[in-house]
C-alpha positions as CSV (number, residue, x, y, z in Angstrom):
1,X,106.7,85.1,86.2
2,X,103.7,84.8,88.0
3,X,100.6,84.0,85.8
4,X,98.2,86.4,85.4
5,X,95.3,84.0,86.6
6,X,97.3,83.5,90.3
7,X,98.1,87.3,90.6
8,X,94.1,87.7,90.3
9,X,93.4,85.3,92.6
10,X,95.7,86.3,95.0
11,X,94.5,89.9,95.0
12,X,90.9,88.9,95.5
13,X,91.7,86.7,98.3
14,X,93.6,89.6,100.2
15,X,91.0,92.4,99.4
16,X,88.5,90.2,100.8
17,X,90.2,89.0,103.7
18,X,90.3,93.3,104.3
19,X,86.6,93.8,103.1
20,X,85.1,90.7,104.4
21,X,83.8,90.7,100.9
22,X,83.9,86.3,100.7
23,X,80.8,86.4,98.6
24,X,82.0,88.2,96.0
25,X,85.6,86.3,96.2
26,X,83.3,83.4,96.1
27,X,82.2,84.1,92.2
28,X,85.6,82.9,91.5
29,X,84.6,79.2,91.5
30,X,83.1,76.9,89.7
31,X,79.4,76.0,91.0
32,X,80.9,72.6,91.5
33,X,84.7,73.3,92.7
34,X,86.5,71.7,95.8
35,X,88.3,73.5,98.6
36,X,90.3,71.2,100.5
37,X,92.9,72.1,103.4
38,X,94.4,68.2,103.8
39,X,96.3,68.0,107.3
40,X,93.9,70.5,108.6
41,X,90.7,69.4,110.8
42,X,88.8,71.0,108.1
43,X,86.5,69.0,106.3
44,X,86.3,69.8,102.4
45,X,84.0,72.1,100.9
46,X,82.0,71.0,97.7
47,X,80.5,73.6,95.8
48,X,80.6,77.5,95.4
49,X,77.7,78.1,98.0
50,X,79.6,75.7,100.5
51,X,83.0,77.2,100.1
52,X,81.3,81.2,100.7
53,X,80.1,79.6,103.3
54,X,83.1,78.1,104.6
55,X,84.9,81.3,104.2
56,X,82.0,83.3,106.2
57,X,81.9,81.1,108.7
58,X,85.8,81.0,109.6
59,X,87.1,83.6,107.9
60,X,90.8,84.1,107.1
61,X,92.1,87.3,108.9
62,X,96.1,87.0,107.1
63,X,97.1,87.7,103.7
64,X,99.3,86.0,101.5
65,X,101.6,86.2,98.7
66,X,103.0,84.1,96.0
67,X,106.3,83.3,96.3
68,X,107.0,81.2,93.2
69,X,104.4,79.7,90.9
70,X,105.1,76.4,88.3
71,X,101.9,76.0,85.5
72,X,101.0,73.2,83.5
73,X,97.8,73.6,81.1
74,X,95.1,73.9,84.0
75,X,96.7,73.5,87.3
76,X,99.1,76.3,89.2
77,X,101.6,75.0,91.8
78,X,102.0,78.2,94.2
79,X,103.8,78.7,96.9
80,X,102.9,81.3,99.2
81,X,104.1,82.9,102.2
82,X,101.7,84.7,104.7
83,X,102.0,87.8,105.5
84,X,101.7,87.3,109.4
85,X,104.7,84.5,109.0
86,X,104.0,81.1,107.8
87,X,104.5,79.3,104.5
88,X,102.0,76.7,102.4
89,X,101.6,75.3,99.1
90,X,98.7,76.3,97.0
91,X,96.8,74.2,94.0
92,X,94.7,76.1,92.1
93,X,93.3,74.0,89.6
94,X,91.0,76.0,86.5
95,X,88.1,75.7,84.4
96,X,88.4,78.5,82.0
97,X,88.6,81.8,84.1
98,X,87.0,80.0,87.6
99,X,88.5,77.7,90.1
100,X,87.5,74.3,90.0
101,X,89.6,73.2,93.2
102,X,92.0,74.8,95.6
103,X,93.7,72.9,97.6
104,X,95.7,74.7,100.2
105,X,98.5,73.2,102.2
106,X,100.3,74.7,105.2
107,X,104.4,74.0,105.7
């Protein structure tokens, strides 16, 4: 079963890769949090106002779904499939109810 916290995340991601809304999906970190995309010429981004802005800037235009999710205590394993073909691996690492790193990682 899918954890309540992923199924969130996941829904926000997809509404605002339909709304543009990446602000707003932005509230969903930490003020400190790390976005990472290793294997990607992405550089990390450190800090909520650095991953908005790494969303505005290249923003995602493919949803995703999670096709299986492991938990233990703070961390969810995901793995996701996008919706335009393509699967990855997703870390979504928590501090209370806001994501203190994602790290994404594309198959």
């Amino acid at each position: 079963m899918e954890p309540e916290r992923v199924a969130a995340h996941v829904a926000a991601f997809n509404d605002a890769v339909g709304t543009g809304a990446w602000a707003a999906f932005g509230r969903r970190f930490a003020e400190d949090a790390v976005m990472a995309f290793p294997g990607r010429p992405v550089p990390a981004s450190h800090g909520r106002a650095a991953i908005v802005a790494a969303y505005l800037a290249n923003p995602p235009d493919d949803t995703v779904s999670a096709t299986a999710v492991a938990s233990r205590g703070a961390t969810d394993e995901v793995s996701i499939a996008w919706s335009r073909g393509g699967t990855g691996r997703m870390t979504l690492t928590w501090s209370g109810d806001q994501v203190s790193r994602l790290v994404v990682v594309f198959d």
